[in-house]
C-alpha positions in Angstrom: 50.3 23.2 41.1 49.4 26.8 42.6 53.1 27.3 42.5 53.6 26.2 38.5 50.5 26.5 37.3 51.7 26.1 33.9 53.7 22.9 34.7 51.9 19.8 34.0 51.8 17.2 36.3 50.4 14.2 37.6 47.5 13.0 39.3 48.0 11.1 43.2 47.0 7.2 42.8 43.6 7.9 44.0 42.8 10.4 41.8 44.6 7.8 39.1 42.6 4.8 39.9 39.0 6.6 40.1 39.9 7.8 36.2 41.1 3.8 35.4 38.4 2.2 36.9 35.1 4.4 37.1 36.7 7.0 34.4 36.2 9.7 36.6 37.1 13.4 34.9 40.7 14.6 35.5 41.2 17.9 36.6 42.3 19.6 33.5 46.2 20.6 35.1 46.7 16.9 34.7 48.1 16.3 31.4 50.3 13.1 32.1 49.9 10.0 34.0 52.4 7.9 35.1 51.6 4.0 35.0 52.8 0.9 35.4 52.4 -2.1 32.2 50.7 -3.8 34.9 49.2 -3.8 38.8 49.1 -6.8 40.8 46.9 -7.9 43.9 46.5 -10.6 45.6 48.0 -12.5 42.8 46.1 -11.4 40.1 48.1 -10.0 37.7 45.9 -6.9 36.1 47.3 -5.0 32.1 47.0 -1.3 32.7 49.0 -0.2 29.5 47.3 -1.6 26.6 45.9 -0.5 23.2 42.7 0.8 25.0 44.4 2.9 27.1 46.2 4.3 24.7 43.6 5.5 22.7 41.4 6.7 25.9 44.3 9.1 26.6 44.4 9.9 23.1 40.9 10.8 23.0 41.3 12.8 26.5 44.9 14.5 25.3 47.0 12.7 28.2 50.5 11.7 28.3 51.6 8.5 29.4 54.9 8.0 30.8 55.2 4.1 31.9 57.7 3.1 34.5 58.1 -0.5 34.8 56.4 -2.4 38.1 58.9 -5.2 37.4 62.5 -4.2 36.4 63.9 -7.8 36.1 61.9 -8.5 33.0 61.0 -5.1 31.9 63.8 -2.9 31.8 65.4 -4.6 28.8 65.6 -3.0 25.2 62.8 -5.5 23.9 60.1 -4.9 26.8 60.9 -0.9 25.7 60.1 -1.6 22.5 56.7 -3.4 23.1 55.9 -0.5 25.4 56.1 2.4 22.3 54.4 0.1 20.1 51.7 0.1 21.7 51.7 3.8 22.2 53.9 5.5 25.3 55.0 8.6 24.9 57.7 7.9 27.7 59.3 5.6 29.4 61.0 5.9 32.7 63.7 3.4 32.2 66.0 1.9 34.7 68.2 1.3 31.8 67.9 4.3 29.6 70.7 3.2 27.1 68.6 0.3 26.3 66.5 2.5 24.5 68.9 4.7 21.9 69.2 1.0 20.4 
């Protein structure tokens, strides 16, 4: 970022989680997160893009670009479609032709 200040980027996971989970202030060069539809631990299967999500990044101006934690049954034209329903601005497709429909 000293390099490009005026590129956005990303926050690291750490910074990422701490914002998820204790909703910890981003540094304000962070304008987009990347995330996942959903992280899984120990079997426990955990939504991280939902409708509340979308509106907290609403509320704090973020972008959210979703790449999908589990190709086989995401990267499809239908799972795409969910994901800007809900609210994405982007989506990091492994099959990017699914999406111009």
């Amino acid at each position: 970022h000293e390099i490009a200040p005026t590129i956005e980027v990303s926050p690291g996971l750490d910074e990422l989680t701490a914002w998820f989970l204790a909703g910890t202030p981003l540094a304000p060069h962070y304008r987009i997160i990347q995330i996942p539809p959903f992280f899984e631990q120990a079997g426990t299967r955990i939504p991280v893009i939902t409708v509340d999500l979308i509106t907290r990044t609403g509320r704090e101006g973020l972008t959210v670009w979703a790449w999908m934690d589990d190709p086989d049954a995401q990267d499809n034209a239908a799972y795409y479609a969910e994901l800007l329903d809900v609210g994405v601005h982007s989506i990091l497709a492994g099959r990017p032709a699914d999406l111009t429909g």
